[in-house]
C-alpha positions as CSV (number, residue, x, y, z in Angstrom):
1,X,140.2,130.9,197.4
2,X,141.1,127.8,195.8
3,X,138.5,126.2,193.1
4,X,136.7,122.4,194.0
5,X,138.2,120.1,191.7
6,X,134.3,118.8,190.2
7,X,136.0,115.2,190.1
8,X,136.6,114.9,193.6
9,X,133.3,116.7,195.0
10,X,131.3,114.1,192.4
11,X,133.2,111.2,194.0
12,X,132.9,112.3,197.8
13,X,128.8,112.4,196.9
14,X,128.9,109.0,196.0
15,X,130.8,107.6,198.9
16,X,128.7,109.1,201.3
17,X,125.3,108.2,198.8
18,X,127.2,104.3,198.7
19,X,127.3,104.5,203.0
20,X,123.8,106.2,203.5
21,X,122.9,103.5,201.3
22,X,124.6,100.8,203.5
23,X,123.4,102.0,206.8
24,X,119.4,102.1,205.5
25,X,120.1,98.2,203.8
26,X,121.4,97.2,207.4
27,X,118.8,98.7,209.3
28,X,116.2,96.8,207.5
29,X,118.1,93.7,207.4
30,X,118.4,94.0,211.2
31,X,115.1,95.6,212.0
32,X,112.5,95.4,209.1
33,X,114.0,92.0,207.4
34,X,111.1,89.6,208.0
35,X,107.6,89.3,206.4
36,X,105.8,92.3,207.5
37,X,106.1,95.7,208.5
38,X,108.3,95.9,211.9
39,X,106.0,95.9,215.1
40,X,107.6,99.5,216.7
41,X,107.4,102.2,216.4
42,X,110.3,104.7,216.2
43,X,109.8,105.7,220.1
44,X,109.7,102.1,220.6
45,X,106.3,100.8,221.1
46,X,103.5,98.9,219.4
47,X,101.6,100.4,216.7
48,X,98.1,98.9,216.2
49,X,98.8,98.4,212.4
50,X,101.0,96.2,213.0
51,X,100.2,94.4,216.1
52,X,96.7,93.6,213.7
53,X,98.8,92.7,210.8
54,X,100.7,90.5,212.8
55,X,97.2,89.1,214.2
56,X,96.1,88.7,210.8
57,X,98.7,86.8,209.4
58,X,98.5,84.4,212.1
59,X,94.8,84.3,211.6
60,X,95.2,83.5,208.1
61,X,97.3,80.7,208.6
62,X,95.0,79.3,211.2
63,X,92.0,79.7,208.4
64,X,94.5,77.9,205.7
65,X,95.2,74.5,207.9
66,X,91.4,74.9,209.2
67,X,92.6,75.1,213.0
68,X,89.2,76.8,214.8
69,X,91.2,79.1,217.3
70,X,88.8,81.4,219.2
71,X,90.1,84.6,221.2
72,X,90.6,83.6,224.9
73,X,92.3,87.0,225.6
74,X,90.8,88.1,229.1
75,X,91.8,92.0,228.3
76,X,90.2,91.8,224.8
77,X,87.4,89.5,225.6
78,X,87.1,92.1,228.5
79,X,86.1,94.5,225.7
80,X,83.6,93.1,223.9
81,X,79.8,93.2,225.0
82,X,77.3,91.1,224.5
83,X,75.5,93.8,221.9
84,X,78.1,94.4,220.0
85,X,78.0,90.2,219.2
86,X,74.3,90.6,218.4
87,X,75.3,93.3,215.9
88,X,78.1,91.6,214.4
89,X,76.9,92.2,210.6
90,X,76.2,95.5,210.7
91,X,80.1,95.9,211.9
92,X,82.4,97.4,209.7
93,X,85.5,95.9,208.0
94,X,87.9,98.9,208.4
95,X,91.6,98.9,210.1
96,X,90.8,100.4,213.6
97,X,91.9,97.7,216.3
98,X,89.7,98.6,219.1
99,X,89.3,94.8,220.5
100,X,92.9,93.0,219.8
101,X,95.0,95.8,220.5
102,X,95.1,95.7,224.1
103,X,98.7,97.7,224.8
104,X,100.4,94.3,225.2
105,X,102.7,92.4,224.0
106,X,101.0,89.2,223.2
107,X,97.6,88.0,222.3
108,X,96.3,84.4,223.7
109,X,93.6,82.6,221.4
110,X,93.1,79.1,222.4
111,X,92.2,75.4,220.4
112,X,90.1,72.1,221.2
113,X,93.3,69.9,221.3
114,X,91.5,67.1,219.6
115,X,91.6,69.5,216.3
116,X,95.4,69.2,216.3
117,X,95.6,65.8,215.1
118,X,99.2,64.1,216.0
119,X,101.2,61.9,213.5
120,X,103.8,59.5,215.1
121,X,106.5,60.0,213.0
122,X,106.5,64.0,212.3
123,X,104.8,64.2,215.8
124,X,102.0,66.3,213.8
125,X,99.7,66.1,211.0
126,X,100.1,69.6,211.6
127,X,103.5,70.0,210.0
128,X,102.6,72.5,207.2
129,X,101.2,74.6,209.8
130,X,104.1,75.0,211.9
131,X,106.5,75.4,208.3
132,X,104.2,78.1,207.0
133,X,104.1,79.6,210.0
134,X,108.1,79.8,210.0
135,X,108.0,80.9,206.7
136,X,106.2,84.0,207.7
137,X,108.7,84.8,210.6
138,X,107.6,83.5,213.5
139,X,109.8,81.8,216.2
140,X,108.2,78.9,217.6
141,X,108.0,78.2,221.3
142,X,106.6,74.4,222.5
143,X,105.8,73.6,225.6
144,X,104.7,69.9,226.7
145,X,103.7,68.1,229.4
146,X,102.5,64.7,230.7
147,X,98.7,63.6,229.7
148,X,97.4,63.3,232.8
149,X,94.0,61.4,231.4
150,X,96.6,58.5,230.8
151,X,97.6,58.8,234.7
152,X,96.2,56.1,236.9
153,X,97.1,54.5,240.3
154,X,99.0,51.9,237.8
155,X,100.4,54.6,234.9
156,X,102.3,57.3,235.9
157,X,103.9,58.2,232.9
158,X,101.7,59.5,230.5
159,X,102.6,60.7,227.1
160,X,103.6,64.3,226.4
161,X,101.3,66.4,224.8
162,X,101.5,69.7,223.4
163,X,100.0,72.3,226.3
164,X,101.0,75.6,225.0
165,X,102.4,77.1,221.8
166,X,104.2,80.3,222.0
167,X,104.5,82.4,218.3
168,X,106.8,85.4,218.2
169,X,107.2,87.8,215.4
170,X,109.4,91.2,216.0
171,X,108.3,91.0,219.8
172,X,105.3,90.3,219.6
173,X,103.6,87.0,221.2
174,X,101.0,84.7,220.0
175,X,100.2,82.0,222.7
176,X,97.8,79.4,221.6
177,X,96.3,77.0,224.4
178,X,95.6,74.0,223.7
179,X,92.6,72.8,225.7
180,X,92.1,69.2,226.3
181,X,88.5,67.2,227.3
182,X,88.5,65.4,230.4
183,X,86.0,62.7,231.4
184,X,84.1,64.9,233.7
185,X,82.3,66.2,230.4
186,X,84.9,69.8,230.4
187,X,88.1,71.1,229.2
188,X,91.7,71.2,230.7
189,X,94.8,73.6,229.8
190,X,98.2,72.1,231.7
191,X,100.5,74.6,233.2
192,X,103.3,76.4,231.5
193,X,106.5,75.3,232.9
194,X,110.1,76.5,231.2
195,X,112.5,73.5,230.7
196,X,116.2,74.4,232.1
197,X,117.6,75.1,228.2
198,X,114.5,77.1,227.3
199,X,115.1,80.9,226.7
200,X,112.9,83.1,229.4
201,X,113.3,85.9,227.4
202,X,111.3,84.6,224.7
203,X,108.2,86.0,225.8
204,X,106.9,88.3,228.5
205,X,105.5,85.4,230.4
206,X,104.1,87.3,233.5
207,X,101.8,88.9,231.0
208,X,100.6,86.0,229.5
209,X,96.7,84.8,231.0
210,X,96.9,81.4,231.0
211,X,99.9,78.7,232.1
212,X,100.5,79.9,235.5
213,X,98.0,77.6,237.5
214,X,96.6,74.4,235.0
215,X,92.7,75.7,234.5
216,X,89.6,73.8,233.9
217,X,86.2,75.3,231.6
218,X,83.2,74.4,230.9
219,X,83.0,73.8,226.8
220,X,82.4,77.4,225.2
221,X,80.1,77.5,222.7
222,X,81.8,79.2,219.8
223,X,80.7,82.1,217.2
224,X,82.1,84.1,214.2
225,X,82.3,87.4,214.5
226,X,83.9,90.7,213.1
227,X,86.7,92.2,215.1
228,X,88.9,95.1,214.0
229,X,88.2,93.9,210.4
230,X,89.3,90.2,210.9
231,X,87.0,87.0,211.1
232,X,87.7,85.5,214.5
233,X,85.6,83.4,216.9
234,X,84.7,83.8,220.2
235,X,82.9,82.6,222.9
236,X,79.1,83.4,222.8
237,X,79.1,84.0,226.2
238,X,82.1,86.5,226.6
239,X,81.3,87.4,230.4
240,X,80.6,83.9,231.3
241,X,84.0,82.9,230.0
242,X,86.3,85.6,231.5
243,X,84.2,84.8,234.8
244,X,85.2,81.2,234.5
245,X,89.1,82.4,233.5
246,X,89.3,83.9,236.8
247,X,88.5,81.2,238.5
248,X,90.2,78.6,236.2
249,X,92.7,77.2,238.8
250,X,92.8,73.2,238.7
251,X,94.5,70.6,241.0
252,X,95.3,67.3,239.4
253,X,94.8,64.3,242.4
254,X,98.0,63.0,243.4
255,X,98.7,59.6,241.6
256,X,101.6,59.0,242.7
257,X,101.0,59.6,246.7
258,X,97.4,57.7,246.5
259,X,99.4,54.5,245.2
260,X,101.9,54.8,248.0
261,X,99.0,54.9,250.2
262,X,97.0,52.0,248.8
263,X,100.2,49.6,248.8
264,X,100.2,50.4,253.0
265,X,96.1,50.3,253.4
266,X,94.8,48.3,250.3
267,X,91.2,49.9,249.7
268,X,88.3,47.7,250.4
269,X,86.9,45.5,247.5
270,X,84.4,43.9,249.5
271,X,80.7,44.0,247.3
272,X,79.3,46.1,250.6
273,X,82.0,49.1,250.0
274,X,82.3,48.6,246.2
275,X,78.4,49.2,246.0
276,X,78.7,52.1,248.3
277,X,80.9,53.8,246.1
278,X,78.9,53.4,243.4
279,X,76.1,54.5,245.4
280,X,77.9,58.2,246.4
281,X,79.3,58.9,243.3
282,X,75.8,58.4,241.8
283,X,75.1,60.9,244.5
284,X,77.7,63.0,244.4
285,X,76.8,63.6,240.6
286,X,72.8,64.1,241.5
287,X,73.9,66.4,244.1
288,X,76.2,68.7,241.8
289,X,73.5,68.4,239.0
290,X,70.9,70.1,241.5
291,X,73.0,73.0,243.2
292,X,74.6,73.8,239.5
293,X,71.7,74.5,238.7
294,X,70.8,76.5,241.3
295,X,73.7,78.4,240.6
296,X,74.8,77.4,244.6
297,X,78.9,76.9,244.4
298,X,80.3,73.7,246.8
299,X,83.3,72.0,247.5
300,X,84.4,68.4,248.8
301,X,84.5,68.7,252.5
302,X,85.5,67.1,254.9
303,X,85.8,63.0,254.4
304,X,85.2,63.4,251.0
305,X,88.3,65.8,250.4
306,X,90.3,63.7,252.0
307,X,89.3,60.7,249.9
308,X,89.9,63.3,247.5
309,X,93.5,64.3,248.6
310,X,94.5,61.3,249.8
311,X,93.2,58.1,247.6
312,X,91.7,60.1,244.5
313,X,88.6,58.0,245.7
314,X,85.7,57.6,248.1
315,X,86.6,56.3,251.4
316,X,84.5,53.2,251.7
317,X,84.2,53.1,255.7
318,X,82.9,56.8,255.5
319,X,79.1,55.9,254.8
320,X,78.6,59.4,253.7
321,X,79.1,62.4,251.3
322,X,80.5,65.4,252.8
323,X,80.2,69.2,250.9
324,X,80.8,72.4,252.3
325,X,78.9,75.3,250.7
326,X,79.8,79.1,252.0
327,X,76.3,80.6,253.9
328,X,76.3,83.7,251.5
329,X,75.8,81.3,248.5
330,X,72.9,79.9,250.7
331,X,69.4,79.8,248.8
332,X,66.0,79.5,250.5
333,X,65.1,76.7,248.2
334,X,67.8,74.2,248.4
335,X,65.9,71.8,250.6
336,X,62.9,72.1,247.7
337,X,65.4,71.4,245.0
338,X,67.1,67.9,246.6
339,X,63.7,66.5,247.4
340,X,62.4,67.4,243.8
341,X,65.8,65.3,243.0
342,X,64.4,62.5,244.7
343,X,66.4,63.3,248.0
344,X,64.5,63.4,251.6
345,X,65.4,65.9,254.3
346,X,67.0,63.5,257.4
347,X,68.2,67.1,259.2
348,X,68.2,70.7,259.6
349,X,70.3,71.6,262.2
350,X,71.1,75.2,263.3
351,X,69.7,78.7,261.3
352,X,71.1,80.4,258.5
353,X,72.9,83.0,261.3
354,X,74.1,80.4,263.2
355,X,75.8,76.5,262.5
356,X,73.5,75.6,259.6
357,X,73.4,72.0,258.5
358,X,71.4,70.2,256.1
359,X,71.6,66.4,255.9
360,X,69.7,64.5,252.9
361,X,69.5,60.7,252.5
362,X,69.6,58.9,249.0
363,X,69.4,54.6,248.8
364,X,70.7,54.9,252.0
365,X,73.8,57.0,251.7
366,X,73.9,60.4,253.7
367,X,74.4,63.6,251.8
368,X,75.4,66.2,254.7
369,X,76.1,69.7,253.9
370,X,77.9,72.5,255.9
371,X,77.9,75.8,255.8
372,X,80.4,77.7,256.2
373,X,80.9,81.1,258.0
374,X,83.6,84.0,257.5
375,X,84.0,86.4,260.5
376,X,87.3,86.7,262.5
377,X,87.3,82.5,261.5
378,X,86.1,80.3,259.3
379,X,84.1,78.1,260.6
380,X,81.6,75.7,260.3
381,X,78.7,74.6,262.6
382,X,77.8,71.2,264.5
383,X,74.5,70.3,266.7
384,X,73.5,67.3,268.9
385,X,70.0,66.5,268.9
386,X,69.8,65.2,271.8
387,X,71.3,67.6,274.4
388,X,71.4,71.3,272.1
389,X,74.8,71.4,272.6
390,X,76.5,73.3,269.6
391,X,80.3,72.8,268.3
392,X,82.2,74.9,266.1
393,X,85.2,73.6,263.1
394,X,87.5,76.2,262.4
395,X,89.3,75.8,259.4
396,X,92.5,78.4,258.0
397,X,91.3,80.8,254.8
398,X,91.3,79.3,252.0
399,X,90.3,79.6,248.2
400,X,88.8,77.4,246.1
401,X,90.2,75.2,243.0
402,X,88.3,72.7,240.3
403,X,89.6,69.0,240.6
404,X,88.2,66.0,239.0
405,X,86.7,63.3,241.0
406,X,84.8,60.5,240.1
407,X,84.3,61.6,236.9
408,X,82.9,64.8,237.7
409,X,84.7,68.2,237.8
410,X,84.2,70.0,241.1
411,X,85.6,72.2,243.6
412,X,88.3,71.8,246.4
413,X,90.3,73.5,248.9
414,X,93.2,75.3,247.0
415,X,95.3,74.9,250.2
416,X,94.0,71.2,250.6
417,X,96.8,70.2,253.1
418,X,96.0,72.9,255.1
419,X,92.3,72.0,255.0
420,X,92.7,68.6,255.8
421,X,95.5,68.8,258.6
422,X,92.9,71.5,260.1
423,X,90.1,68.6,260.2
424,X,92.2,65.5,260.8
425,X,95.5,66.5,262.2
426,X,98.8,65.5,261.3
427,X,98.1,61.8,261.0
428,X,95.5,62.6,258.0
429,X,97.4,59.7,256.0
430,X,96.7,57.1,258.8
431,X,93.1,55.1,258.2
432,X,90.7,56.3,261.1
433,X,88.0,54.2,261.3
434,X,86.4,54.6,264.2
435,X,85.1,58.6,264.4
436,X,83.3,60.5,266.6
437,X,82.3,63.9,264.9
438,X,82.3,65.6,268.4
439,X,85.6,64.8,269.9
440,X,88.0,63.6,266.8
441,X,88.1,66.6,264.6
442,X,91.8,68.3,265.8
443,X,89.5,71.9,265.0
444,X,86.6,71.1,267.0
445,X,85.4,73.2,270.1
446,X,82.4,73.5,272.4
447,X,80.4,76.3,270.9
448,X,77.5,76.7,273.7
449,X,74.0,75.2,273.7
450,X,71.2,76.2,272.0
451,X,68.6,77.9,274.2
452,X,65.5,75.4,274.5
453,X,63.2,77.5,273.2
454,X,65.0,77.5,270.1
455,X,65.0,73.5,269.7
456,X,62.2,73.5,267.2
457,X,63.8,75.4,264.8
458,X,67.2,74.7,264.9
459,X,66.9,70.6,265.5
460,X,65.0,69.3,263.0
461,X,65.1,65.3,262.8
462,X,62.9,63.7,260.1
């Protein structure tokens, strides 16, 4: 057997030392070269180590620049309780990610856009931020949008604002929201929509909780608390908030169509309909004040949500405020409530089984509310006083959105078309002004009449 020259065994070592060498420099380059240990694992998914470094990191950035993010992730807001907030001292700083860890790939916080202060030349005052942020390894995603506060029947174009920042680091997704305040007195978030060049493999965006649908809040109040070992704030009220995200969904009133419509019917400037709309917003406002806080949910109804839909303003020839209110929401002591708010009872028609209607007057302007029922339709009820004989509105399903309307956030029809083409036909854009509430309506039908008997309780004049 022929003997290994020792010079050439020593030299194939090092060759293969020199390319096992190569291969683990490459790997790292390619898959461990940024700041940070590599967010998978080696079957390929996330380790909570390193999803709560990555968290971390951010965190501390945020902390440097004094940017006050709070955790707006539904799934980890989700596991928090309102005890474990209470005992936020007594938790321990240790590396067990129990809360920001959900199994995703991203984590949302969210910021009080007027915290991001804006520089004209940069476009930031925020510059070192987004740098040191870089410098760290994240890729940065920006995605901007019109200010629709600068939108009027007269400005169309507002100025772009930042709406959502997207931060990536080896896979992993860092969307901060930036929440803006509106002049109903809450906060705003605008959609996320990808520009044609943007890359939609950046981030899993069908994971992401908020930039589908633009979403309107109430303003959080904010603590500091423990979580998984980092400081991070959240909302006090964690259930109240993830409540509210569910329901977030806003509809912006359409500018553009209400100017189109004013330049063919020029609203009404008289001092009789410009004190009437100053009269229903006033009590429009009273009557949102006193059914929030009866915890009672409403929506614009009828002429109203049309004003709504169609103008973005009262109609002046309505002489009335219209809300709908669903009859499970219904509470015993609404009727207490308005006339403790200085309202008095003009109507109660119908029961609370059966075409209930509640009409309040305030300085002369009419507050009527319907209620609506869900069986095989939706419906809601009408009565005349004089004869008994009951009429029935049917409306398609429909869900409900926030809007803002005279300077007041409140609810609307999600389908609005739908709603008001169910009400007022396909010639909803043409000014009615002459109305009968028995014959016009394009839903309305005879319902019966109410049995005589019944009259004193379900035809109430005052």
């Amino acid at each position: 057997m022929p003997r290994v020259n020792r010079t050439v065994a020593l030299s194939l070592l090092i060759v293969c030392s020199l390319v096992f060498l190569l291969f683990q420099l490459y790997y790292y380059r390619k898959y461990v070269g940024k700041t940070g240990p590599h967010i998978l694992n080696p079957a390929g998914h996330l380790t909570t180590s390193q999803v709560q470094w990555t968290v971390k990191t951010f965190l501390a950035l945020a902390q440097r620049f004094r940017l006050p993010l709070f955790l707006a992730d539904t799934i980890a807001l989700s596991l928090l309780s309102q005890d474990a907030l209470r005992q936020q001292d007594l938790l321990v700083r240790e590396p067990h990610c129990s809360f920001l860890c959900t199994g995703r790939p991203v984590t949302s916080f969210a910021l009080q856009a007027n915290r991001w202060k804006y520089d004209t030349g940069y476009g930031y005052q925020q510059p070192g931020f987004l740098l040191a942020a870089e410098q760290k390894g994240f890729e940065l995603m920006e995605l901007r949008g019109e200010d629709p506060r600068l939108a009027s029947l007269d400005t169309l174009s507002g100025e772009q604002i930042p709406l959502h920042f997207l931060f990536r680091l080896h896979n992993y997704v860092i969307q901060v929201v930036f929440l803006y305040e509106r002049s109903g007195n809450y906060l705003w978030h605008g959609p996320l929509r990808l520009q044609a060049d943007m890359d939609r493999s950046f981030a899993p965006f069908k994971l992401l909780d908020y930039g589908y649908h633009s979403g309107a809040y109430d303003r959080p109040e904010l603590i500091l608390t423990v979580l998984d070992g980092l400081d991070v704030r959240v909302p006090r009220n964690v259930s109240s908030f993830v409540a509210q995200q569910k329901h977030a969904r806003f509809l912006e009133c359409r500018y553009r169509e209400a100017r189109n419509f004013l330049q063919l019917y020029p609203d009404d400037s008289s001092v009789v309909a410009v004190d009437f709309r100053r009269k229903a917003k006033t009590l429009l406002h009273l009557a949102a004040r006193t059914l929030t806080q009866l915890g009672v949910p409403f929506w614009l109804s009828s002429g109203t949500c049309l004003g709504w839909f169609r103008q973005c303003n009262i109609i002046s020839y309505s002489r009335d405020v219209d809300i709908g209110i669903f009859i499970k929401d219904y509470r015993p002591d609404i009727i207490a409530a308005f006339r403790k708010a200085g309202l008095s009872l003009k109507h109660k028609f119908g029961k609370v089984e059966d075409s209930l209607e509640l009409s309040f007057l305030s300085d002369d302007i009419k507050l009527d509310i319907f209620f609506f029922y869900e069986d095989a339709d939706v419906w809601n009820g009408g009565t005349q006083a004089k004869s008994g004989r009951k009429f029935k509105y049917i409306f398609p399903r429909f869900s409900l959105c926030w809007a803002e309307f005279l300077e007041l956030k409140v609810r609307v029809p999600c389908e609005t078309l739908d709603y008001v083409m169910a009400n007022y036909g396909t010639t909803w854009n043409i000014p009615v002004t002459s109305w009968d509430w028995k014959t016009s309506p394009s839903n309305v039908q005879e319902n019966g009449v109410w049995p005589v008997s019944e009259w004193e309780e379900v035809i109430q004049v005052y």
